[in-house]
BAKOLRO-93628 format. One line per field, with one value per residue: residue number from 1; x, y, z of N, C-alpha, C in turn. Coordinates in steps of 0.2 Angstrom, whole numbers, m for minus. Layout:
nr	c(NUM_...) .
n_px	c(X_...) .
n_py	c(Y_...) .
n_pz	c(Z_...) .
ca_px	c(X_...) .
ca_py	c(Y_...) .
ca_pz	c(Z_...) .
c_px	c(X_...) .
c_py	c(Y_...) .
c_pz	c(Z_...) .
//
This chain:
nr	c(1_2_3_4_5_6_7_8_9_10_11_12_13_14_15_16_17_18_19_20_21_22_23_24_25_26_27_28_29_30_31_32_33_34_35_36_37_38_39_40_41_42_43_44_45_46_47_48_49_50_51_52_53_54_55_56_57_58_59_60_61_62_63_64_65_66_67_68_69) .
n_px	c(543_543_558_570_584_590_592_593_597_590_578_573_555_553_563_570_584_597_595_604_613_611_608_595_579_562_545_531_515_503_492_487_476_462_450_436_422_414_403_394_387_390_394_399_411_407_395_396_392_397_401_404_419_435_453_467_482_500_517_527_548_557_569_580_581_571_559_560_561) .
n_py	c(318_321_321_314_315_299_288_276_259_255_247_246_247_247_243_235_239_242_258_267_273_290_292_299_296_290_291_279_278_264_251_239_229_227_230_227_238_233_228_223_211_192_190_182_185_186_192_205_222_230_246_245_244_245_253_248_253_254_264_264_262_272_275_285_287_279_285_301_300) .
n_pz	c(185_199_211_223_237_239_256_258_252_238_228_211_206_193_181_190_196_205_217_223_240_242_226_216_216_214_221_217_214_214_212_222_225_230_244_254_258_265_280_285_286_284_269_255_243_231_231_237_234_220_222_236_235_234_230_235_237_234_238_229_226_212_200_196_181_175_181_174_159) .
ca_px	c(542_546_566_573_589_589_595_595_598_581_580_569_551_552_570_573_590_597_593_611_613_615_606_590_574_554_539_526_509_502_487_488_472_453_448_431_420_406_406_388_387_396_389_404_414_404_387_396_389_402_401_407_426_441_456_472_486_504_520_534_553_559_577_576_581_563_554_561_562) .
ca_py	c(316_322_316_314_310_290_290_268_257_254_243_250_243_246_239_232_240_248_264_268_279_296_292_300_291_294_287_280_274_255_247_233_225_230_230_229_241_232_224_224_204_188_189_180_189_189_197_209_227_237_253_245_239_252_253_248_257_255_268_257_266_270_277_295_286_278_293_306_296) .
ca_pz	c(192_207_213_232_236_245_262_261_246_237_221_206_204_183_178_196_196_214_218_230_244_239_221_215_215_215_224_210_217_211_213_225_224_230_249_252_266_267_286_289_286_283_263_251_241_224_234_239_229_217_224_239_233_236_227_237_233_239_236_227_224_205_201_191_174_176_183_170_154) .
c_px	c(547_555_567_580_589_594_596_596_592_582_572_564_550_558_572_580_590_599_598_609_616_613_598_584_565_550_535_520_507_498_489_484_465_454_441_427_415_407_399_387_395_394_398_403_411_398_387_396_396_402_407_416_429_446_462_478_494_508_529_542_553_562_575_578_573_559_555_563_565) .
c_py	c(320_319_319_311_302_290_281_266_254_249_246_246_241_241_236_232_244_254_264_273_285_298_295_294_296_290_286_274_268_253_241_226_228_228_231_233_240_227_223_215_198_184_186_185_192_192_202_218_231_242_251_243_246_249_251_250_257_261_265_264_266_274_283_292_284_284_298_303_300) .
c_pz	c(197_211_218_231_240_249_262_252_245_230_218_205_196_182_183_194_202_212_225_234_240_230_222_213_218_217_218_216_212_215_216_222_226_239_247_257_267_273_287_290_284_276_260_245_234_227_236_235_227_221_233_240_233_233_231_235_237_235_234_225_217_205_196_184_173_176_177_164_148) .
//
């Protein structure tokens, strides 16, 4: 993966170890949860059609022993 150097102090989402200033680290994407983009009605959450559910995605730190194994 990709390494930056870190401008703050971050802590690792794999080994939850701190990622110091001045140390290398890499962005890794992670599923949050599901949003859904259906707004048309006020249908409860089981009615609501597959096709309409979307992946939520945040961008969490992880230290370069993580990222480059």
């Amino acid at each position: 993966m990709k390494t930056k150097k870190s401008r703050l102090d971050r802590k690792c989402d794999l080994c939850k170890g701190m990622i110091k200033k001045g140390d290398r680290y890499a962005l890794k994407s992670v599923a949050a949860g599901q949003e859904a983009t259906w707004s048309r009605d006020d249908r409860p959450v089981a009615d609501i059609p597959a096709w309409a559910w979307t992946s939520y995605r945040i961008k969490v730190p992880v230290c370069d022993v993580c990222a480059n194994p």
